[in-house]
Each structure stands twice: as structure tokens, then as C-alpha cells.
N, C-alpha and C positions, 0 to 999 in steps of 0.2 A: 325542402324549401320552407321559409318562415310561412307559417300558419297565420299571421297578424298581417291583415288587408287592410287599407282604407279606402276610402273615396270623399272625393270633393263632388259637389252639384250645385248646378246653379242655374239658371234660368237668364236667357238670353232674349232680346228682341232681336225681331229681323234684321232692321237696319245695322246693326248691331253685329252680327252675327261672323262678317267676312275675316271684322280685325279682332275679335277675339279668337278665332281661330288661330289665326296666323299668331296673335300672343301666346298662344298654348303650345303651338306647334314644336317645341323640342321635346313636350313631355310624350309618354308614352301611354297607350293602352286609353286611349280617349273615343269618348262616344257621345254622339251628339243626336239628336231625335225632333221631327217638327210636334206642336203640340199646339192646340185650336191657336192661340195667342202668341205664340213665344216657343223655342227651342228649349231644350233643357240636355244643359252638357254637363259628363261626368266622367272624371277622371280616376282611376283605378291606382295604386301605387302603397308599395311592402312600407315605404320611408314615410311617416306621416309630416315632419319635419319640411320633406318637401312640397306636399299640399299645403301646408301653412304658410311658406312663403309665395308660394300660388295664387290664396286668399285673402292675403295683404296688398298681396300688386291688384287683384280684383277691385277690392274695395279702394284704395289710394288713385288707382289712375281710371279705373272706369266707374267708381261708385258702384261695383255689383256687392251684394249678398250671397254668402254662398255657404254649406254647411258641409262640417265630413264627418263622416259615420265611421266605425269600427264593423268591418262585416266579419260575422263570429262564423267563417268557414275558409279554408284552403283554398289557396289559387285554382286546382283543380276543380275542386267540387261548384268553385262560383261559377265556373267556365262553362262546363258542362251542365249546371245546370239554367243556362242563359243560352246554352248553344243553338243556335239555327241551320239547318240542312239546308243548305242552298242547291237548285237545281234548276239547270240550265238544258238546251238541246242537249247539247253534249256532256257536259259535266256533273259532277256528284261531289260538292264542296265541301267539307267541315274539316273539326278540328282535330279530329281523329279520337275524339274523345270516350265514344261509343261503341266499344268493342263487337258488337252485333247490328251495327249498319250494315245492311246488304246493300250492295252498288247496283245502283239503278239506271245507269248512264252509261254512254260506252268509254266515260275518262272519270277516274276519281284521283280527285286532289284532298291530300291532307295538311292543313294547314293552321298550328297548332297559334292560340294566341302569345305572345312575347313583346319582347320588344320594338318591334320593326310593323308599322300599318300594313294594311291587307290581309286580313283573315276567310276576305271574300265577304262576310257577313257588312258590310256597310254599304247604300244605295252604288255610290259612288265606285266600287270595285265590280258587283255585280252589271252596272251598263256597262261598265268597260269590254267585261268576260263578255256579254251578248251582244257588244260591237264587234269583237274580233269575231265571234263565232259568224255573224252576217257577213262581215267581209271576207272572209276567210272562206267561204260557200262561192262566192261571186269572182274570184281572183285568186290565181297563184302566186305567191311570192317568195322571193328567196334572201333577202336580207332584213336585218330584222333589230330596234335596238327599244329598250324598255327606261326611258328615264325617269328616275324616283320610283323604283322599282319594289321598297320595303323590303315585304318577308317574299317575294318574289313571283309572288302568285299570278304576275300576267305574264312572264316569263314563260311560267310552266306552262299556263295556257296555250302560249306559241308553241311550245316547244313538243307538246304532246299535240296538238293539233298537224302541224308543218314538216316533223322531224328534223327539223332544220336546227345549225347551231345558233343561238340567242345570246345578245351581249346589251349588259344592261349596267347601269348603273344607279350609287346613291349616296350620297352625301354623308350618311350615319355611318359609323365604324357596326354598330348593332346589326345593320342589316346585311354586313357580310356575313357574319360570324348565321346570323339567323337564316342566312340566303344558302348559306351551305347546307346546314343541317334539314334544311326543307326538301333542298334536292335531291339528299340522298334517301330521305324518309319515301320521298315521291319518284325513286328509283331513274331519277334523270341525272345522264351524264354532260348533256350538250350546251350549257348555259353557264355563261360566263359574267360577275356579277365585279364591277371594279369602283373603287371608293377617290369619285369624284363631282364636282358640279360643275353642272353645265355638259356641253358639249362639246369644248376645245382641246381636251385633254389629249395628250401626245397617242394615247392609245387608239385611237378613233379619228387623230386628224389627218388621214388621208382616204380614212372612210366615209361610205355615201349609204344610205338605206332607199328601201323600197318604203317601208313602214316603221313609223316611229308611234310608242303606244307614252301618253305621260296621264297620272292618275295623281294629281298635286291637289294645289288652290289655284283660283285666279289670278291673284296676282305674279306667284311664279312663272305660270304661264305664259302672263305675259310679256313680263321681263325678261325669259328664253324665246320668244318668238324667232328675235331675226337668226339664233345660234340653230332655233329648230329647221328652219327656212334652207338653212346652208347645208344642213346634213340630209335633206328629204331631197331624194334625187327627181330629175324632171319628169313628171308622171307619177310621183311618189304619192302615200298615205299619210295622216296623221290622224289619229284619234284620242281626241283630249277628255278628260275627264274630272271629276273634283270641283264641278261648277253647277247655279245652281241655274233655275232655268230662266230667272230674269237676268243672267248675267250673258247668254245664248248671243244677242244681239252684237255686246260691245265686244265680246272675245273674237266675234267673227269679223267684225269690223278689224279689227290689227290685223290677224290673219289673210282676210280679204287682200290689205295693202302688201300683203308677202307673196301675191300671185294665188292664194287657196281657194277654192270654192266647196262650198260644203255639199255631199252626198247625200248623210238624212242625220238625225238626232235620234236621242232615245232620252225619253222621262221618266221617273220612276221617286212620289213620296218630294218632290219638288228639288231632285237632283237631277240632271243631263248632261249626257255624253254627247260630242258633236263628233263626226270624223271626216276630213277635208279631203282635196285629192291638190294637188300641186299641179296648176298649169304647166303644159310643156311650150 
């Protein structure tokens, strides 16, 4: 792999914060962090070519500042040396970078960073993982669908949790391609990853689930509500993720109007996971 990295950074305010995401959101390998004032987001990418057309649209349509750097090391070696162990009840997350991690859990997931979100390392994945792993304690279930699924990390999580088959979806052509090679890394056969959006697609429309898991933004969210509402069977799950915790209120309010009522929330660095249950 090319040796030559760059990175964009730039510094975001709250209010700010929702639709500069959702502006960034086709690029890849993004990271975002709170900081006493202000967020500060940074983008990773071999093309520097494409962070500069990044940093144009920055500065032209939202007036931000932002800089990118040359980082003088390999993909790999930045990776692992920024890599985080994540651990959960169950799980033993990272990116498999560390050849003398001893597993400390009774699931390890290796999930290497690429193109496709979910490496586990960002707030927003890990409440997910410790959503499922709490409902998943409380309730048996046997249907199961993962939408905006990435590099497939909540997938595996059902999948080694439930033994059940998992069928999930995602909009990027990257995250099939990455959704495979994760599952074989991660010795799972049972999970089914199909390149579509939404929830109407012929493969799925005569399906119903028990649990629907989505780890987006807000605003997709809730532009899929009534699509998510129609596939969540009566009595069903949904645990939404990708939102931050003043946003808690309004997400549930839509929801609320789709029959849901919420179970409990999880916080974590001013991101939260909410998980509902569908009136019967």
C-alpha cells in the first residue's frame, strides 16, 4: 500500500456539528472527538487531491479553516499505533493489529480499519455493542436485520452472540466488499450483507424482524422511521444509534408517533444509543 497519508482537521462547533457530518459523510476513515469548546474532525485519505477539494467546500460554504498534514508513516503503523482495545461484557474488539493481544472476553472481534465505518473504536458503535449485549441478556430473539451496517461489526455481534443468521444491509459498494472479508477474518459464516437503501428492497419485502439494530446520523434516521416501523414486527426492537444526547428527545418523539416506546438509553463522551420496543 502507498506509504503517503494525509489528513484534513478542523475544528467544528456544536451547533454545527450534525450537517457537517452528514457533508463529509461519503468520505472515508473519519473521526470526530468532543473538546472543552468545539469538536475537532479529521479525515484520513492516500489522495490528497481529495481533501483539498474537501477544504474548499469547507471554507466556500461553511466558512471553516482547516489544515492537512502529510503523516510521514504507513497506513498500518498509524493505525496501530492510535489503535484502542475496546472491551465490553462480552467482547474483545480491535483491529487485529497486535499480534500478541491475548483475548480477554469470551467473543473477540477483529475489525481492521478500511473503508467501510465501524471499527468499534468510535462512541457511537461501542453503545450499540452494549445495547445489544443488554437486550440480548433480557430476550431471546430469532430475527434479526443490521441497517447501514459498514464494515459489519454489529452484525458479528448478533451473530456471535444469537447464532442466528443476520441479514443486513448498506448503501456503499466498499462495505460489501469489506463486510466479506471481515467475516471470514472473524470465522463467521451466517450473515448476509446486501447493497441497498432503505428497507423496501425486493429482498426483504416480505420480511418482518424481531430486532432492527441502525448506527447512522440523525437525520437518516429519521427519514427511515415509517420504512423502519413497517419492518419491526408487533412486539419488535429497535436500537438506534449515531445520535447525540440532546438529540434523545426529538428522535423519540418521531418514533413515539410510530407506536415505539423507549426501554432505557446508554451515554457515553456526549453520544447515545436509545432502544425502543414496538407496541403490539
Amino acid at each position: 500500500m502507498d506509504s503517503s497519508l494525509f489528513e484534513l482537521r478542523f475544528e467544528v462547533s456544536r451547533q454545527n456539528l450534525e450537517k457537517i457530518l452528514i457533508f463529509i459523510s461519503k468520505l472515508k476513515n473519519i473521526s470526530w472527538f468532543k473538546k472543552k469548546k468545539y469538536w475537532e474532525i479529521t479525515i484520513l485519505n492516500h489522495r490528497k487531491a481529495t481533501l483539498e477539494s474537501c477544504r474548499e467546500k469547507l471554507k466556500q460554504i461553511y466558512k471553516i479553516d482547516s489544515k492537512i498534514n502529510k503523516i510521514k508513516a504507513n497506513w498500518i503503523n498509524h493505525n496501530q499505533k492510535n489503535e484502542k482495545i475496546i472491551n465490553t461484557q462480552f467482547f474483545q474488539i480491535s483491529q487485529g493489529l497486535n499480534s500478541h493481544l491475548k483475548k480477554k472476553k469470551k467473543y473477540k472481534l477483529t475489525i481492521p480499519a478500511a473503508n467501510s465505518f465501524g471499527t468499534g473504536q468510535h462512541e457511537s458503535t461501542i453503545l450499540a455493542v452494549l445495547a445489544i449485549e443488554k437486550l440480548i441478556k433480557k430476550k431471546k430473539f430469532y430475527s434479526f436485520f443490521d441497517l447501514g451496517t459498514g464494515t459489519g461489526i454489529l452484525s458479528f455481534v448478533l451473530a456471535k452472540l444469537t447464532k442466528s443468521k443476520i441479514l443486513s444491509c448498506d448503501i456503499d459498494s466498499a462495505s460489501i466488499v469489506n463486510f466479506g472479508e471481515n467475516m471470514k477474518k472473524n470465522g463467521l459464516n451466517n450473515c448476509k450483507n446486501f447493497r441497498f437503501n432503505g428497507l423496501k428492497h425486493h429482498v426483504i419485502r416480505k420480511k418482518s424482524f424481531e430486532l432492527i439494530v441502525c448506527n447512522i446520523l440523525l437525520k437518516p434516521i429519521i427519514k427511515i422511521a415509517n420504512q423502519i416501523s413497517n419492518k419491526v414486527r408487533s412486539g419488535g426492537y429497535v436500537i438506534l444509534s449515531g445520535i447525540l444526547k440532546d438529540q434523545i428527545n426529538f428522535l423519540y418523539s418521531v418514533y413515539y408517533s410510530y407506536n415505539f416506546v423507549m426501554l432505557f438509553k446508554l451515554s457515553l463522551n456526549n453520544w447515545s444509543v436509545i432502544v425502543l420496543k414496538k407496541r403490539k
